[in-house]
FIROKE-702098 format. One line per field, with one value per residue (C-alpha): residue in three letters; residue number from 1; x, y, z. Coordinates in Angstrom, 1 decimal. Last residue first. Layout:
<recs>
guke	[ALA:...]
pagu	[NUM:...]
px	[X:...]
py	[Y:...]
pz	[Z:...]
</recs>
This chain:
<recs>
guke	[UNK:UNK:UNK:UNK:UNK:UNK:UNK:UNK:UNK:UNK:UNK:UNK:UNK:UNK:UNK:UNK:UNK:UNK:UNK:UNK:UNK:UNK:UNK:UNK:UNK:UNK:UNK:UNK:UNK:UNK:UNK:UNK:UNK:UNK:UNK:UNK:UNK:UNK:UNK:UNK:UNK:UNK:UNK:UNK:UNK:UNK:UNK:UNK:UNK:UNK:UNK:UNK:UNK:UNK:UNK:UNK:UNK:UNK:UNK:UNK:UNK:UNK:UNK:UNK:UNK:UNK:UNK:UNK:UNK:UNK:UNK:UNK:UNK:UNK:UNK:UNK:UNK:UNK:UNK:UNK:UNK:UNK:UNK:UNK:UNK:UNK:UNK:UNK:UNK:UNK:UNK:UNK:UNK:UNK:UNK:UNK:UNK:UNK:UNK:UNK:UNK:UNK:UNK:UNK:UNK:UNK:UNK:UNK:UNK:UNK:UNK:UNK:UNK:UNK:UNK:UNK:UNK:UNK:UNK:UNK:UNK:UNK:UNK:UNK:UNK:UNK:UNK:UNK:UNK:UNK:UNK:UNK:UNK:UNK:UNK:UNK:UNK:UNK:UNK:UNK:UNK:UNK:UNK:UNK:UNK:UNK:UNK:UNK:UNK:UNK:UNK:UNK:UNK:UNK:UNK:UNK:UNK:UNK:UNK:UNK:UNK:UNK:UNK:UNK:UNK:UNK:UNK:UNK:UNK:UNK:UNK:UNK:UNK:UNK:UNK:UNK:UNK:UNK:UNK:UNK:UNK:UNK:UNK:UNK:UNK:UNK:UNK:UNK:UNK:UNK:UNK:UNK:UNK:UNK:UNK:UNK:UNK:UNK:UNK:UNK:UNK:UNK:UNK:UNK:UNK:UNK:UNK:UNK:UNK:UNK:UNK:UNK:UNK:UNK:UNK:UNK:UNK:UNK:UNK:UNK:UNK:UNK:UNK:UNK:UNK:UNK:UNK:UNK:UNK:UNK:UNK:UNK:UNK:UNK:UNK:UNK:UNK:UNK:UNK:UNK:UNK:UNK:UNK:UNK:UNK:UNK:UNK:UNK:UNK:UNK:UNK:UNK:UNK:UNK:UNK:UNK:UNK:UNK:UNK:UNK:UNK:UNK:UNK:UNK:UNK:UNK:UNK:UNK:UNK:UNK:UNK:UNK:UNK:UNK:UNK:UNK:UNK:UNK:UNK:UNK:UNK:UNK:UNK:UNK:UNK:UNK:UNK:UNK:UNK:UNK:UNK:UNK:UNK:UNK:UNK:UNK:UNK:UNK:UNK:UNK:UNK:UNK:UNK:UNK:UNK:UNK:UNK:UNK:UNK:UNK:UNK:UNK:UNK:UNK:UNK:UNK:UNK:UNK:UNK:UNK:UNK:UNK:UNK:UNK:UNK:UNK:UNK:UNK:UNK:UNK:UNK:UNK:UNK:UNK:UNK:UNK:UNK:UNK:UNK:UNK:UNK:UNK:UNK:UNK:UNK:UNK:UNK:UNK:UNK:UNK:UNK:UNK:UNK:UNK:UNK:UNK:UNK:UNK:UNK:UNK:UNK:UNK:UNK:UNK:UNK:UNK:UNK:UNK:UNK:UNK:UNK:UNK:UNK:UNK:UNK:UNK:UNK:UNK:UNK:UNK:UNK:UNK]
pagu	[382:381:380:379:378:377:376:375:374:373:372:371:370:369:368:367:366:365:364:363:362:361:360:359:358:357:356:355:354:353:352:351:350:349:348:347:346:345:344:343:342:341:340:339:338:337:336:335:334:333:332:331:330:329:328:327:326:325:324:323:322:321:320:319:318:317:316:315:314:313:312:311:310:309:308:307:306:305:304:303:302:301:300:299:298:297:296:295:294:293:292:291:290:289:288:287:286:285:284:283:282:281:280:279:278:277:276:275:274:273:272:271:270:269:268:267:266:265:264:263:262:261:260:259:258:257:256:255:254:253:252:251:250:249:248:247:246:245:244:243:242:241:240:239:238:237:236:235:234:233:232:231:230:229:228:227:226:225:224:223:222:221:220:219:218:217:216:215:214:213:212:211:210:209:208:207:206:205:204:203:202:201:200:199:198:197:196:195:194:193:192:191:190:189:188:187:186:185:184:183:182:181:180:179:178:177:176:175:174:173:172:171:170:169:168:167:166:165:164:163:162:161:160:159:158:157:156:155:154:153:152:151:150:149:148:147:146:145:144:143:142:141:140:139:138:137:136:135:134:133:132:131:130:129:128:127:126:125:124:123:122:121:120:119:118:117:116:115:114:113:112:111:110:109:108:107:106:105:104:103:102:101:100:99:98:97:96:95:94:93:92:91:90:89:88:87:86:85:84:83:82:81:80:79:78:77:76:75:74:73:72:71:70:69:68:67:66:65:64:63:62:61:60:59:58:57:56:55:54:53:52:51:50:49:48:47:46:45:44:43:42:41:40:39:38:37:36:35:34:33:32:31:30:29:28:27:26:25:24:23:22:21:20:19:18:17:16:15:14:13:12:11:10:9:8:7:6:5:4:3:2:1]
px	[-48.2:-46.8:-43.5:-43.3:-41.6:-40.0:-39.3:-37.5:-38.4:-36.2:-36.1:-37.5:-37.6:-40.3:-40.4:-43.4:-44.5:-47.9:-50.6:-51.3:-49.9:-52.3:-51.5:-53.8:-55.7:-56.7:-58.0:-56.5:-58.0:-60.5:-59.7:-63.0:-62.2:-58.5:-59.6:-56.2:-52.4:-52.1:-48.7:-45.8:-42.8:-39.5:-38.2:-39.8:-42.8:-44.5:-42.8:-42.2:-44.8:-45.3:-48.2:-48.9:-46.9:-48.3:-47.8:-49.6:-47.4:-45.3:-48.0:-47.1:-48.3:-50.5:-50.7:-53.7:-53.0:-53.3:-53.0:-51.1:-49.8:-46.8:-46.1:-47.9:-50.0:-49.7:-52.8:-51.8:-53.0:-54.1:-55.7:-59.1:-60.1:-59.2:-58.2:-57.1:-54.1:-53.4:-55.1:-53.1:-50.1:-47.3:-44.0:-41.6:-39.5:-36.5:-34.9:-31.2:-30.8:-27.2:-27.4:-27.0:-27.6:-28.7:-29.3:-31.6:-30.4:-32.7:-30.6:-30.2:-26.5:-25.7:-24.1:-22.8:-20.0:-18.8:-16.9:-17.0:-19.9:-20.2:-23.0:-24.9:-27.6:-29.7:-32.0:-35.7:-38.4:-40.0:-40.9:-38.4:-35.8:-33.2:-30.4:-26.5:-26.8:-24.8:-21.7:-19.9:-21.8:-19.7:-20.6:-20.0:-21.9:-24.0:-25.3:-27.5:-30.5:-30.0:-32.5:-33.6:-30.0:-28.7:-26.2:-24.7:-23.4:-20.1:-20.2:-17.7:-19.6:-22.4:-25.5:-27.3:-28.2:-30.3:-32.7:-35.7:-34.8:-35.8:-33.3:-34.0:-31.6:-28.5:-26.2:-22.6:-20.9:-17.2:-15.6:-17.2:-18.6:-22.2:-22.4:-25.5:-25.9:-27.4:-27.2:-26.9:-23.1:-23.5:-27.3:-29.2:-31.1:-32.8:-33.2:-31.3:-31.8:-31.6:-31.2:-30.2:-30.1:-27.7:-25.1:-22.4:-19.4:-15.1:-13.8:-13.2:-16.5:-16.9:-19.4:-17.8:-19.1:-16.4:-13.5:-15.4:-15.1:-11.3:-10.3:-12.3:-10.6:-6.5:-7.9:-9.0:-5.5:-3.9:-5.4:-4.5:-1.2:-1.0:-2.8:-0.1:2.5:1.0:0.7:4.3:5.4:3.6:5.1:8.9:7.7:6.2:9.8:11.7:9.8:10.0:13.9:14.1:14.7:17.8:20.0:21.7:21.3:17.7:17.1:18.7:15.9:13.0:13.9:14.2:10.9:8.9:9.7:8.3:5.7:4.7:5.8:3.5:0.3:1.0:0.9:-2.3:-3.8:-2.9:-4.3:-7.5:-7.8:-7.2:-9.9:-12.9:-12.1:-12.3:-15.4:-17.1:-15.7:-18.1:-20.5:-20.6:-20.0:-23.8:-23.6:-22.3:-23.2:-21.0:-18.0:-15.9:-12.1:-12.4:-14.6:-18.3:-20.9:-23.9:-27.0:-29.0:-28.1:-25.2:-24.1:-26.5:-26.3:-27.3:-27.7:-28.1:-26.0:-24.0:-20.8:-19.5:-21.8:-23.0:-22.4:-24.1:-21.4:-22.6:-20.1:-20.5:-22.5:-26.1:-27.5:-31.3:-32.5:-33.7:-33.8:-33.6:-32.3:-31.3:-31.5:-29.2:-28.7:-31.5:-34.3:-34.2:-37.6:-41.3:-43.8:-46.8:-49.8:-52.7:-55.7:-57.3:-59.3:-59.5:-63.1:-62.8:-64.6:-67.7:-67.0:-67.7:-70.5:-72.3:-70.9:-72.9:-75.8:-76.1:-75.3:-78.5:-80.7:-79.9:-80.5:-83.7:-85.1:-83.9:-85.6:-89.1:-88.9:-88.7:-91.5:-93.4:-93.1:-95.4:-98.6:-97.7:-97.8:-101.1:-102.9:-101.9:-103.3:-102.0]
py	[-34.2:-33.7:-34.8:-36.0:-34.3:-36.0:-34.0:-36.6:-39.9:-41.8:-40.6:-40.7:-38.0:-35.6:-32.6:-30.6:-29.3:-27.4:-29.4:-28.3:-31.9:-33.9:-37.7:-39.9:-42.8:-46.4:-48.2:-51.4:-52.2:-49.4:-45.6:-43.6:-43.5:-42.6:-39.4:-37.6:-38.5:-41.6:-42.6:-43.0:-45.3:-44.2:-44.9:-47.4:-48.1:-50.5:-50.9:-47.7:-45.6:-41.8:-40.4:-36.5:-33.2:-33.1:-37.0:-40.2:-43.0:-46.4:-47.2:-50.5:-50.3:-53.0:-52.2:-51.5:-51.0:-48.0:-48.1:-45.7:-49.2:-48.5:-45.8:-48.3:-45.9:-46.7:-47.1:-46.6:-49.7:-50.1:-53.7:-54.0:-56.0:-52.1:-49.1:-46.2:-43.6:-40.9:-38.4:-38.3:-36.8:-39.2:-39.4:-42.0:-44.2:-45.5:-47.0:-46.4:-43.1:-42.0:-39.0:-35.3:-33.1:-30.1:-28.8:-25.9:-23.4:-21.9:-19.2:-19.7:-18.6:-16.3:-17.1:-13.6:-13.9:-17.3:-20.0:-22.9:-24.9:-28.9:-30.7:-32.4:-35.3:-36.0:-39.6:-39.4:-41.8:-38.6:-39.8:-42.1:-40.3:-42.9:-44.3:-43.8:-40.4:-39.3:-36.4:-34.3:-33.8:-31.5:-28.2:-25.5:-22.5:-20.9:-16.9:-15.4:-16.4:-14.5:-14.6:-18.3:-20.0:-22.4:-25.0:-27.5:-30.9:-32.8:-36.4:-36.8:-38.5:-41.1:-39.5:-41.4:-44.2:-41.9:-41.6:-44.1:-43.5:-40.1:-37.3:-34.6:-31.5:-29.5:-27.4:-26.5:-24.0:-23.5:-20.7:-19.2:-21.2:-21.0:-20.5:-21.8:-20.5:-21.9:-26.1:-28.2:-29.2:-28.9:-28.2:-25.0:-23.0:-20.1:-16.7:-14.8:-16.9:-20.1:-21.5:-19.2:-19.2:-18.5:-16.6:-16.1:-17.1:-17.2:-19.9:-20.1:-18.5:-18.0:-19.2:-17.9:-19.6:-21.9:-19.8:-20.4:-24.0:-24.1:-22.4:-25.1:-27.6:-25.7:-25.8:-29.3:-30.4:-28.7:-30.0:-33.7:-32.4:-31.9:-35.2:-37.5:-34.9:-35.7:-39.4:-39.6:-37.7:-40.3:-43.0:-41.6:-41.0:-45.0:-46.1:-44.3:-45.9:-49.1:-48.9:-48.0:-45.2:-44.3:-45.7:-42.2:-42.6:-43.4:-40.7:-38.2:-39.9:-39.9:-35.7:-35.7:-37.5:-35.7:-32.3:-33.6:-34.7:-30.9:-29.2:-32.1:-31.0:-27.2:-27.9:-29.6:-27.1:-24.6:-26.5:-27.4:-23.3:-23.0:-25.5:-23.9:-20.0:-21.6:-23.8:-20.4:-19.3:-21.9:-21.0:-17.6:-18.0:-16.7:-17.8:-15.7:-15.7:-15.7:-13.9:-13.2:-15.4:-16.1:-14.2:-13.1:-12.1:-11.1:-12.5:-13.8:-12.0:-11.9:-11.0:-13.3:-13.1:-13.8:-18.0:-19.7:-22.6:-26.3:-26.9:-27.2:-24.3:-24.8:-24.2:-26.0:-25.4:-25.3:-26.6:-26.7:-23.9:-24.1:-23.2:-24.6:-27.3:-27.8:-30.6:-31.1:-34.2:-33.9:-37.7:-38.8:-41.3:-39.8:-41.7:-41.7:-40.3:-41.3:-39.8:-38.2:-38.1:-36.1:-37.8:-37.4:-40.7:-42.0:-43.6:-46.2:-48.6:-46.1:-45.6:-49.6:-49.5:-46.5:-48.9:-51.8:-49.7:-48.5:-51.5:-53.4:-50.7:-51.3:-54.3:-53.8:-51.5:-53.9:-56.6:-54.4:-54.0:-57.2:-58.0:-55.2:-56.7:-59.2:-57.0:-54.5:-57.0:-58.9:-55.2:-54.8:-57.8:-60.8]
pz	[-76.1:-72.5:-71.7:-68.5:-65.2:-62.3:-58.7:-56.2:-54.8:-56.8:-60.5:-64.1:-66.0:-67.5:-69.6:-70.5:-73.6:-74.5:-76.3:-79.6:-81.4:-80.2:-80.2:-82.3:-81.2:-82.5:-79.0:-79.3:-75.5:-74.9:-73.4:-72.9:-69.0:-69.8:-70.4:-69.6:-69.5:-72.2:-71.5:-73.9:-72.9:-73.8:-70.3:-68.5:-67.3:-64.8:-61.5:-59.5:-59.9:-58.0:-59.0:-59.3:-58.9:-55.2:-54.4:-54.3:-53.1:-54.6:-57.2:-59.0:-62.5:-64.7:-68.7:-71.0:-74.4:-76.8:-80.4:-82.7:-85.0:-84.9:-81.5:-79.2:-77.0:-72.9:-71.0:-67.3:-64.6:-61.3:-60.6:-59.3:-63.1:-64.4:-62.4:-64.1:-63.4:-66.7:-64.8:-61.4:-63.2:-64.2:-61.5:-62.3:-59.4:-59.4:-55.7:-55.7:-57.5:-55.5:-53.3:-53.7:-50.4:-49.6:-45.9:-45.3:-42.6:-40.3:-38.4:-34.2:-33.8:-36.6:-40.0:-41.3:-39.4:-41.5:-39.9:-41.9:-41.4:-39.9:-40.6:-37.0:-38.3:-35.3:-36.4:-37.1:-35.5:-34.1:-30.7:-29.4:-31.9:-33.7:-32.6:-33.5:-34.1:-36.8:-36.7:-38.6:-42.2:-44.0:-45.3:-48.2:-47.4:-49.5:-49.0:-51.7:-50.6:-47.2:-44.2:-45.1:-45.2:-47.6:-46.6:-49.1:-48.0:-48.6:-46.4:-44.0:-41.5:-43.3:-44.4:-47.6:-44.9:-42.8:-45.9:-45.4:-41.4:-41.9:-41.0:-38.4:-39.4:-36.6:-38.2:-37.1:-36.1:-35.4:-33.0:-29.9:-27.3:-27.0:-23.5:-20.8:-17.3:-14.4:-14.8:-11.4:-11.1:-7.7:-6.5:-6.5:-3.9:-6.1:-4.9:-7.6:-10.8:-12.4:-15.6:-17.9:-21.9:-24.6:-23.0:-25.5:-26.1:-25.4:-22.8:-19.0:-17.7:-14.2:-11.0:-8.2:-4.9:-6.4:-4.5:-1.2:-2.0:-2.7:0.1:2.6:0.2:1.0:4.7:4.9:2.8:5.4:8.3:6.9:6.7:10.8:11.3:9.6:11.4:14.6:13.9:12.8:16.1:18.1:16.3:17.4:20.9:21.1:19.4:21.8:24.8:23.2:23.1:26.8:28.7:30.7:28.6:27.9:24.2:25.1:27.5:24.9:22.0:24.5:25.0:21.2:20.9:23.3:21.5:18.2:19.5:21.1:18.1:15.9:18.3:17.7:13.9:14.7:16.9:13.9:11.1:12.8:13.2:9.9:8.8:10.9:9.7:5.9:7.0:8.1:4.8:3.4:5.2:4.2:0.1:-0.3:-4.1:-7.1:-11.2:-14.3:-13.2:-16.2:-15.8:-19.9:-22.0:-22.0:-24.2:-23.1:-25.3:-22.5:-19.3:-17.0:-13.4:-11.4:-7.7:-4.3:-5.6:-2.5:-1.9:-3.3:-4.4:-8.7:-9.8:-13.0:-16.4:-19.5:-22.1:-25.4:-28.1:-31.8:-32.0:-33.4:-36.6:-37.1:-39.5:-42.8:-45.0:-48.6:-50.8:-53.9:-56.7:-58.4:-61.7:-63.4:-65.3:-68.6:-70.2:-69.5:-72.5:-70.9:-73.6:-74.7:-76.8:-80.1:-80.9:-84.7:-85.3:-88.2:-86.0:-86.2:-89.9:-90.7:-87.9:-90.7:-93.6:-92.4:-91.7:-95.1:-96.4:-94.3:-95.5:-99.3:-99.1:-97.0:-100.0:-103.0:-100.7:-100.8:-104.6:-105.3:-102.5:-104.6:-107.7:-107.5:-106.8:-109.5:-111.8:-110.7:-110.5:-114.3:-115.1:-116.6]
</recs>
């Protein structure tokens, strides 16, 4: 056999040595590829808290405003106060032009005096019918016409009376006056103006108990029932807090706004002014649960929303469906889905695979997250 015959059949040999050891190489290059250990960084969910703070501000008002107005009709000649005066009982508020109604004053008495004369004049007729009578020179219905005459006069004689003591009356209400402690808050009307009875001139915040006023959702309005312990903060001093005590809840809801008028009661404090912003605190029970995770660690899959959570054994992740209640400014809000103790890849959830293995990176800085209902939650970041 020649030497070209050897050589010639030992180059398939030779060749299949070659593609064996091709096919191992490759085989242990995909072997390392599956072997491929992910670093990612994770959110673990704690406990979720049993209460929850809600915030909202409003203004300080007084308790009672009285919207004074005049309780007749005119011409208002003056105004004797201005916004921020403060008055006290028996001050004169504002005047009207009082002379028709002392026109009526002249017009009643002199009613009163041709009545009184009227009941003289009766009463004379009777006595002299009475002696006629006892004399039998009249007659019974004679007597009895005198005697009804008399009535009538007197009837008509107190009616005078009553016209002059009103007539009185009105020219005292060209007066408009305070009858309680405040301050002028605002005004109505001014010199010049024709106003009504009862129309609105002045307003007074009546000295004494404040209270502040806040909008409440209807998705909260339940939390606020009278009698409920508040907090009150105030924007000109961070140091001053007021117990408080919600007073009153409107019983319908704002035709615009959709929010219901929540009134909280304040102790009287001097350094609370009429008009402060106040912000209302309040701690309510965790009814509806929800977890916050930042915007990262949310993937879509199949058109479904879903985090990939890392099982702790085996260091795999695994996709899992959420509910997403809102987006907020610390991240997601989700309601259904996790639960406490339940670790949550929080970034490059686009390279994330079903059984994914992965490790958690221990460099990452720490962060602390709860669940709650609609309040601040943190996660743990890994």
């Amino acid at each position: 056999m020649s030497l070209s015959s050897i050589i010639i059949r030992r180059l398939p040999v030779a060749g299949l040595i070659v593609a064996t050891l091709g096919l191992a190489a490759c085989s242990q290059e995909k072997a390392e590829v599956k072997e491929i250990i992910r670093p990612v960084k994770v959110v673990e969910i704690a406990k979720a808290n049993d209460t929850r703070e809600l915030s909202y501000s409003g203004s300080v008002h007084a308790r009672t405003e009285m919207n004074l107005g005049f309780r007749i009709n005119g011409k208002i000649t003056e105004r004797l106060v201005d916004i921020g005066d403060r008055v006290k009982p028996g001050d004169v508020l504002a005047r009207i032009d009082p002379a028709d109604y002392e026109l009526s004053v002249s017009s009643a008495k002199s009613a009163l005096d041709a009545a009184e004369r009227g009941v003289e004049t009766a009463g004379l007729a009777r006595r002299r019918t009475e002696q006629l009578f006892t004399r039998n020179v009249s007659s019974k219905s004679q007597l009895e016409q005198a005697t009804l005459s008399y009535d009538q006069a007197v009837a008509t004689r107190d009616s005078a009376r009553s016209s002059l003591d009103q007539a009185k009356n009105q020219v005292l209400y060209t007066d408009l006056k305070a009858d309680r402690n405040g301050i002028v808050t605002s005004v109505a009307a001014d010199v010049g103006q024709v106003v009504g009875s009862g129309s609105p001139v002045v307003t007074v915040a009546v000295d004494g108990e404040k209270e502040v006023l806040i909008a409440v959702p209807e998705m909260d309005i339940a939390q606020f029932k009278p009698g409920k312990d508040v907090k009150a903060g105030f924007w000109s001093d961070d140091a001053l807090t007021l117990d408080g005590k919600v007073r009153e809840v409107a019983g319908s809801a704002d035709q615009q706004s959709r929010t219901f008028a929540v009134r909280v009661s304040l102790p009287n404090d001097p350094r609370v002014l009429l008009g402060m912003t106040a912000t209302i605190e309040a701690s309510v029970s965790n009814s509806r649960q929800s977890v916050a995770i930042p915007l990262s660690a949310l993937a879509q899959k199949d058109g479904q929303k879903i985090v990939w959570t890392v099982d702790r054994n085996g260091d795999t992740v695994h996709a899992r469906p959420v509910k997403v209640a809102e987006f907020a400014p610390d991240g997601v809000r989700v309601t259904d889905g996790l639960k406490p103790g339940d670790v949550v890849v929080a970034a490059g959830t686009q390279f994330m695979t079903e059984n994914l293995k992965v490790k958690l990176s221990g460099d990452a800085a720490q962060q602390s997250a709860s669940a709650e209902n609609d309040g601040d939650t943190t996660s743990s970041l890994r």
